[in-house]
N, C-alpha and C positions, 0 to 999 in steps of 0.2 A: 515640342512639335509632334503629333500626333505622327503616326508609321499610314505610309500609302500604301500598302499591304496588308491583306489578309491573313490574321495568323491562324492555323486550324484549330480554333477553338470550339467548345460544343455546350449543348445545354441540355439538362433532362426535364424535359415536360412534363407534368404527370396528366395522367386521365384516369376517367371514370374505374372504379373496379381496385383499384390500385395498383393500375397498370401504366405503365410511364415508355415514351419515346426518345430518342438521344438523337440530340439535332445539331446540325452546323450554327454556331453563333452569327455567323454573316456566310454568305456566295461570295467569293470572287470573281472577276470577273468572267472568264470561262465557264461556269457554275450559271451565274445569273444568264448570258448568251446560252448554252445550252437550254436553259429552262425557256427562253424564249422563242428557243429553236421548235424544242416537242411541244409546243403549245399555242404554236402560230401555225396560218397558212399561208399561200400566196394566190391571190383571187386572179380573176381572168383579166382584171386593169394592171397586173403584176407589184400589185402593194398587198405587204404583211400584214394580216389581221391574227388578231388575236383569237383562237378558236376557244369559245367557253367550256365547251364539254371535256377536253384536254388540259385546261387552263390549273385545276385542283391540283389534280394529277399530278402535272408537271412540277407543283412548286412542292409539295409533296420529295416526289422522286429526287430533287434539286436540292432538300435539308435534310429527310432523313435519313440517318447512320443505322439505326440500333433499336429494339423494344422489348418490352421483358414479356412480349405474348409469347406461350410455350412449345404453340403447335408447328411455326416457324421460323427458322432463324433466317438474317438478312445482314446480320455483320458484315461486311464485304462482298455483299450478293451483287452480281452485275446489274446494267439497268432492267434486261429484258425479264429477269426473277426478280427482282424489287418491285414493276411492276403488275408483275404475276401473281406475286403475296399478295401484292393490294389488292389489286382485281377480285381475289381470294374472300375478302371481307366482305364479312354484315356490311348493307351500306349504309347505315346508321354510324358505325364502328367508323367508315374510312371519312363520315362527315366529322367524325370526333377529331379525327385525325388531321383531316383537312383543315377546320377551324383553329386546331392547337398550332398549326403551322404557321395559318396567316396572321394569327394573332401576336406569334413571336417574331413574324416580319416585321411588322408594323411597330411593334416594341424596337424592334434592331431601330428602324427606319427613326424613329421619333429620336432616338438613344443619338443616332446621326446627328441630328438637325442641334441637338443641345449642344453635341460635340461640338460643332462648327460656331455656334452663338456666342460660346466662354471667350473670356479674353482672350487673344492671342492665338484665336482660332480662324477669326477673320481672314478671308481669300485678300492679296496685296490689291488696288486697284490698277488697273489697266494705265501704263503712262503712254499708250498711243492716242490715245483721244482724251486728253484733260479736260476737267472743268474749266471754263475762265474766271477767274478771280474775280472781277467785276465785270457788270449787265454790259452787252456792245451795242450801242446805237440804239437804232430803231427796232432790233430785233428786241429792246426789252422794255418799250412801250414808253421810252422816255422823250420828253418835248424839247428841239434845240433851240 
């Protein structure tokens, strides 16, 4: 049975140049609400939208650890200088970054869904509300 925990695991992306990012293998969940936190609003009907111009950024700021660019280090940088770095970049550079990002989400995300399809992967069914075993009356369009 698979662990319902996130372990800190990482992954090194490479990019253009031969310059490579180190990223969190999954968010947990503090991690993923965070990143939904810096990248939403709240509008004047008081529902959370998702703000696009923040939205990169955020998921960005939410996986990466690490990168072998020279001019700045970010190992353990807070959010407000992780941010800052970025800010910092060519923005050709931070689309490279950005794409490398969502693209290893989505990888995580698919990686999921396989996880869950294997044998033995299967969520148990619900015993509050059962199937019935056999059609009831009228409700299954049978003639008495």
């Amino acid at each position: 049975m698979p662990s319902w925990f996130v372990r800190p695991e990482t992954v090194r992306l490479p990019l253009s140049d031969g310059q490579w990012i180190l990223v969190k293998q999954r968010l947990n969940t503090g991690e993923h609400r965070a990143h939904l936190a810096r990248c939403s609003v709240v509008g004047s009907d008081g529902r959370r939208r998702v703000e696009s111009l923040t939205h990169g950024l955020s998921l960005v700021v939410a996986y990466l650890l690490d990168w072998s660019l020279p001019d700045v280090g970010i190992r353990d940088a807070s959010e407000a200088a992780l941010t800052a770095a970025l800010d910092n970049l060519e923005p050709d550079r931070f689309v490279e970054i950005r794409e490398a990002v969502a693209a290893h989400e989505l990888a995580m995300e698919a990686a999921r869904e396989t996880e869950k399809n294997v044998t033995g992967g299967e969520r148990p069914a619900s015993a509050i509300s059962p199937s019935p075993s056999e059609p009831a009356g009228a409700l299954s369009g049978s003639v008495n």
